[in-house]
N, C-alpha and C positions, 0 to 999 in steps of 0.2 A: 504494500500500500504506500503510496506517495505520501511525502510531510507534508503537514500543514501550513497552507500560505498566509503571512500575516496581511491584514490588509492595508495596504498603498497609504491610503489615506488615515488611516488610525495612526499611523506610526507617525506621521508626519505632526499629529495633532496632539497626541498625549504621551505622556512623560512619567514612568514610575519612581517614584521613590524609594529610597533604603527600607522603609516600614511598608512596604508594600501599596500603598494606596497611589491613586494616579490623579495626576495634576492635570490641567488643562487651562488654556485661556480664559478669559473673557470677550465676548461678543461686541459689537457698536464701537470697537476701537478704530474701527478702519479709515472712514471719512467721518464728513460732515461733523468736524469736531467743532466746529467754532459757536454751535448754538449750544454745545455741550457744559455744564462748567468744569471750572477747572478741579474741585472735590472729585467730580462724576468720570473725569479720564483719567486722573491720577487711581483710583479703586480699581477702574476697571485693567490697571495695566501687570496688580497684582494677579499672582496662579490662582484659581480656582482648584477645589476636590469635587472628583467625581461622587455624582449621590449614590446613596448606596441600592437604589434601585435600578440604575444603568451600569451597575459595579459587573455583574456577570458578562453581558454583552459586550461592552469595552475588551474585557479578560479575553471573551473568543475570536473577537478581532485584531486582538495583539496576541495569539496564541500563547497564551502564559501557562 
């Protein structure tokens, strides 16, 4: 049976940590910053954790 392929885009998007949990961006950082304030882009440019109900999913697409 052939290995499991991770997915393209999963990999590109999140990021495990030493404790196992995985990290990912935050959204609305890309444009249209200027009507954003500056509180609201500085948060968003912290990592996020995955919730723990897309915890599984994530996992089979990074085949962990």
């Amino acid at each position: 049976m052939p290995k499991m392929k991770t997915n393209s885009g999963a990999k590109k998007r999140f990021d495990v940590t030493g404790t196992g949990k995985i990290k990912r961006k935050h959204a609305f950082k890309r444009h249209i910053l200027t009507k954003k304030s500056t509180k609201q882009k500085r948060n968003l440019t912290k990592f996020g954790i995955i919730a723990d109900v897309d915890k599984s999913r994530v996992k089979k697409m990074l085949v962990m």
